[in-house]
C-alpha positions, 0 to 999 in steps of 0.5 A: 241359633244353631240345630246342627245335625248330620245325615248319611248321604243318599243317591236317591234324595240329592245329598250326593250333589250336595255333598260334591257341590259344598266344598265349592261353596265353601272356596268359591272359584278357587275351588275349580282348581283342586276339582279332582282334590274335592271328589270321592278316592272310591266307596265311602260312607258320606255324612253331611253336616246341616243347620237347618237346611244349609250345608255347614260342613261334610266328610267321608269314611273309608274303609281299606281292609289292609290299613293297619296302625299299631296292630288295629285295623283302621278307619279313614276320614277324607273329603273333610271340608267344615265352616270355621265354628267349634260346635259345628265340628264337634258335631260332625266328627263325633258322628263319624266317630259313632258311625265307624264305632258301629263299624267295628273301628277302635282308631280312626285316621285323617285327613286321608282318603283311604290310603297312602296313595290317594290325597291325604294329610293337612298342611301345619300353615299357608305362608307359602303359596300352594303348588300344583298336587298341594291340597286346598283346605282351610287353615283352620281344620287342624284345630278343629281336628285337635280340639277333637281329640286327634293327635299327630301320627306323622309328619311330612315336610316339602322342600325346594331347590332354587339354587339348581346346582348340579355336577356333583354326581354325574360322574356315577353315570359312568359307573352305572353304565359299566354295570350294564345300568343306563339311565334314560327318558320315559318312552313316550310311545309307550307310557303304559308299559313304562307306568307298569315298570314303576308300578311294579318297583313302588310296588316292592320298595314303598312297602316299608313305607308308614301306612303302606297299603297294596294297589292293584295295577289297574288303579296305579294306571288310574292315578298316573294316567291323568299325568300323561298331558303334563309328561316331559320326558326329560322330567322322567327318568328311569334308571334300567338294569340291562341284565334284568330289565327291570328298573334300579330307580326312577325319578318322576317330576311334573310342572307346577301347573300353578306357576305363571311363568311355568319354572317351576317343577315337582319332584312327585316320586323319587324311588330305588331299588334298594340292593346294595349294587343300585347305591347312588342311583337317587343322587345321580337321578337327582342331579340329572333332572336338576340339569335337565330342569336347569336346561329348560329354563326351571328356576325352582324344583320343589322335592314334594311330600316326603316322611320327615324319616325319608332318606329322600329329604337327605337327597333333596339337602344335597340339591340345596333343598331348604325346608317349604312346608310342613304337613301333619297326618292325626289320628284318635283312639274311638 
């Protein structure tokens, strides 16, 4: 028989290990891989899910001052993790619903930790074998999440090239470089200094992005720095306007760490300037990390986590991309 209850998580009586330590108890040793995925994004309000004194399921609250959907000030749930059992969620997300009411909240977003920036929506189905930066969940939590009360706010889709056909853009480099624009690798010396270039780009184009929200540098720093053993400076491209010094675009792929035989990448961030000069710049950055992939050995490139509105997916059809996988983001009027 089940007496579910949730309490808040608490530094001084333990809850705290406990909460980090169920989600491995949920997957088992699956879950060392997507460690990182598992911990706090930042300040939350935890709840822990009992039946009795075993752990059934948890989640967080966060609260970001500048997250805004369809003019009300919205609440997150992330770290979401539950056991497949109706009443078990019910429980556990109706008190979360309480909790951010007491907080002022009227709309309530997930799976999200906070932001945009941090690890955020479910994935609509497991056919596919995950890829590194994909997160772990369980298939079931988008029917506990609907059988709730949430509903699809966003969608987003990742596709994969396994052709690897380039060429058909390169000749844009000419062009670019009469414009005093050239396209070069990220400088391995000098990672933080480039990291900022992108920071302060992202920071200008993504702002029309759904759900943007601002960082500072400092936690842009903080969400790419643990990056830098994975960099291959061939898989990092910066387009750089001369007669500016600032960036025109850039393309930011990583391996998939999740790859045996290590010939897949991901495209993680593709942006541009969007002044009307810097036109082709995703096609040309595209087509020259398709080339460069191609060079060492990549068979797949998969062209992650874009809004299914993204110019990129049109970017990622022209480089053969073919559809993944879906991901949903939900939210629910409290």
């Amino acid at each position: 028989m089940s007496n579910y209850h949730t309490i808040i998580v608490s530094e001084e009586d333990g809850s705290y290990k406990q909460f980090n330590n169920f989600p491995f108890e949920l997957y088992g040793d699956i879950a060392l891989q997507f460690k990182n995925q598992f911990a706090l994004s930042g300040p939350a309000t935890c709840l822990l899910l009992l039946n009795e004194d075993k752990i059934s399921g948890r989640l967080a609250l966060y609260e970001n001052k500048d997250l805004v959907y369809n003019n009300t000030p919205s609440i997150t749930i992330g770290n979401y993790e539950c056991i497949d059992d109706n009443k078990a969620s019910a429980i556990l997300l109706e008190s979360a619903f309480d909790l951010a009411r007491q907080k002022g909240y009227k709309y309530i977003i997930g799976p999200m930790n906070g932001s945009t920036w941090k690890n955020y929506r479910f994935m609509d189905d497991q056919t596919n074998p995950l890829f590194f930066t994909e997160n772990l969940h369980q298939p079931y939590y988008t029917r506990q999440f609907t059988e709730n009360g949430f509903g699809a706010i966003s969608n987003y889709i990742s596709q994969v090239d396994t052709k690897l056909v380039f060429g058909k853009f390169l000749y844009l480099n000419e062009r670019f470089k009469q414009e005093n624009i050239q396209i070069r690798s990220i400088d391995m010396d000098n990672l933080e200094k480039e990291l900022l270039l992108l920071y302060d780009l992202c920071s200008k184009v993504f702002i029309h992005n759904f759900l943007y929200t601002p960082i500072s540098a400092k936690e842009f720093l903080d969400l790419y720095v643990p990056l830098m053993p994975l960099i291959n400076k061939d898989l990092i491209l910066l387009a750089e306007d001369r007669t500016n010094n600032k960036l025109a675009g850039f393309i930011f792929a990583i391996p998939n760490l999740f790859d045996e035989k290590k010939q897949s990448i991901i495209v993680k961030t593709l942006a541009r300037n969007p002044a009307r000069k810097y036109a082709g710049i995703t096609q040309l950055l595209c087509d020259m990390i398709t080339q460069n992939a191609s060079e060492n050995h990549i068979t797949k490139i998969y062209h992650a986590f874009m809004h299914v509105n993204n110019k990129s997916i049109n970017a990622s059809a022209k480089f053969s991309g073919h559809d993944f996988r879906k991901y949903t983001l939900y939210g629910k009027a409290i």
